[in-house]
C-alpha positions, 0 to 999 in steps of 0.5 A, a space after each residue: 480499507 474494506 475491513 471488518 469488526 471481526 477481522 479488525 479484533 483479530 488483526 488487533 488482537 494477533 498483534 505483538 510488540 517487538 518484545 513479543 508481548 501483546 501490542 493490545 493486551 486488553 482488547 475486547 470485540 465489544 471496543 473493537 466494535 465501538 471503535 468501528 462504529 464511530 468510525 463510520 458514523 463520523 466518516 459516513 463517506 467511507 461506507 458510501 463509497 465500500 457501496 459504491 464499489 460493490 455496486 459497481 461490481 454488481 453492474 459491470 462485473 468488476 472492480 477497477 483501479 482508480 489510476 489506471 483501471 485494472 480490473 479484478 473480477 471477483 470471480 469468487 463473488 461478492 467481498 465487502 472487505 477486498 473490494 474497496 481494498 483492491 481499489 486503493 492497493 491496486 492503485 498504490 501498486 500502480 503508483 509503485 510500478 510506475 516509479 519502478 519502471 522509470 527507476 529501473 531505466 535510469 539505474 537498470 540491473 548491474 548498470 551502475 555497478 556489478 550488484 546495483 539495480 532495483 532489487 525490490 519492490 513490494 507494497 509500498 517499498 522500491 529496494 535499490 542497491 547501488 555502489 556506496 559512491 553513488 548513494 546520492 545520485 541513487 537518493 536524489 533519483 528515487 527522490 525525483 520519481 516516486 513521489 506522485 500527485 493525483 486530482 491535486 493530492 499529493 503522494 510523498 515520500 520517505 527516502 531511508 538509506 543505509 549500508 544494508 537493509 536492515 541499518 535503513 
């Protein structure tokens, strides 16, 4: 959200495919470059506004969350790339939280069985383990309180389940 050309090549260039070869093999700064540019010269919106939250920094000290308004200091100063970042990932966290909240409640630790619960949530993922004859009810719950509209937008969802995570 606030990356870089030098940090997107390297990001780009790390990247591997499942089979471990190079998800980019022919990448190059310069195309990385050109990509990034074009970018920003058909979405000049994003660069006002990577501006505007370093301005907002320089003003009042902080950087806040565009839900709930956490605030991240940046005690370290300025960070073109972290920044912008922090609004929206901070934001998605809330957004995350909030449903893990309401989540936990309806289906706490051990409540529905001796090993059900939320079990994680991280980035952009809740983690539920609930009995198998319970798998509906734990669908529809997750179903019910995750998605999120804000200002209009909305936020869905993708529901996966499975017997262990890595069947989802």
């Amino acid at each position: 959200y606030g990356g870089q050309k030098d940090k997107l090549y390297r990001t780009m260039a790390s990247d591997r495919n499942p089979d471990g070869t190079r998800s980019f093999p022919d990448l190059k700064p310069g195309d990385v470059e050109m990509w990034f540019d074009n970018w920003h010269r058909a979405h000049p919106e994003t660069k006002r506004w990577h501006e505007a939250v370093v301005r907002a920094w320089s003003r009042h000290g902080f950087v806040a969350t565009i839900l709930d308004g956490r605030r991240r200091f940046f005690l370290g100063g300025m960070d073109m790339t972290a920044m912008p970042n922090m609004t929206i990932q901070g934001s998605a966290a809330s957004i995350a939280n909030r449903a893990m909240i309401r989540v936990a409640e309806q289906c706490p630790h051990r409540g529905w069985s001796d090993l059900s619960g939320p079990v994680l949530q991280v980035h952009d993922f809740i983690g539920l383990q609930v009995p198998l004859k319970r798998q509906k009810e734990a669908e529809a719950l997750l179903m019910r309180e995750m998605p999120y509209e804000y200002n209009g937008m909305k936020y869905e969802v993708e529901q996966k389940s499975g017997l262990s995570w890595d069947k989802t």
